[in-house]
C-alpha positions in Angstrom: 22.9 25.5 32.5 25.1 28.2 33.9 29.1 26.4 33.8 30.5 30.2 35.0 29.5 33.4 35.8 27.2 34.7 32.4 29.0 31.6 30.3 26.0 28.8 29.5 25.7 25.4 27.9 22.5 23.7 26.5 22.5 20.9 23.8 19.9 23.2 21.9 21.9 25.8 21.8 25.3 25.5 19.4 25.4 22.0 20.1 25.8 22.3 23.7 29.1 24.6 23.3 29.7 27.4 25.8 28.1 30.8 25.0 26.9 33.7 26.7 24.3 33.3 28.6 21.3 34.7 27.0 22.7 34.7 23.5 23.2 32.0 20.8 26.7 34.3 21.0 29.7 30.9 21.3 32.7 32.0 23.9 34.9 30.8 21.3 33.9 33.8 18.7 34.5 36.6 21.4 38.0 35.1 22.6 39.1 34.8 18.2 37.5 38.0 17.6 39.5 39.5 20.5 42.7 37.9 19.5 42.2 38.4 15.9 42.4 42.0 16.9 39.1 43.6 17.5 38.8 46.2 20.4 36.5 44.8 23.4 34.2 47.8 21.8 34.3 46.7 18.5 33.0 43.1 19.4 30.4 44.5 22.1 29.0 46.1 18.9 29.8 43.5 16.4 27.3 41.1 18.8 26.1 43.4 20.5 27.1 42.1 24.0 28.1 44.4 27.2 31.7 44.8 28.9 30.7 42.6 31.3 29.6 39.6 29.0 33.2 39.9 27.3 35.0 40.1 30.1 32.9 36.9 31.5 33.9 35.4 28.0 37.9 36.0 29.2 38.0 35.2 32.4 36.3 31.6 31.3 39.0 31.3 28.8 41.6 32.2 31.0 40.3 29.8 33.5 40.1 26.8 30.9 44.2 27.5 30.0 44.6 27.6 33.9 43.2 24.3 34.2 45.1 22.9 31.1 47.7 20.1 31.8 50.7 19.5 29.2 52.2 17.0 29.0 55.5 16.5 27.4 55.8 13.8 24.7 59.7 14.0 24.5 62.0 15.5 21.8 
């Protein structure tokens, strides 16, 4: 099932975590292999993925922090 524009879930797939749809590819390794450094070029290679599919993989992250609530617990 499509949860975002090329982002998928399926509970034969990763255990139902979110990957690019298509791939057996988890969000969660293009977002840490972007912040761990890696050029969006590097990763397109490494997993062989296009510009589009990591840039679908950021804007789903950025759209899970934008939809994060904190809460404080007091200091």
């Amino acid at each position: 099932m499509e949860i975002a524009k090329h982002i998928s879930v399926d509970p034969a797939v990763h255990h139902g975590v979110p990957v690019i749809a298509g791939t057996r590819i988890p969000v969660s390794i293009v977002i840490g292999s972007l912040a761990g450094g890696m050029e969006k070029k590097e990763v397109m290679q490494e997993y062989e993925l296009t510009k589009i599919q990591v840039e679908a993989a950021l804007a789903y992250a950025a759209e899970l922090v934008k939809q994060t609530e904190v809460i404080a617990l007091g200091a």
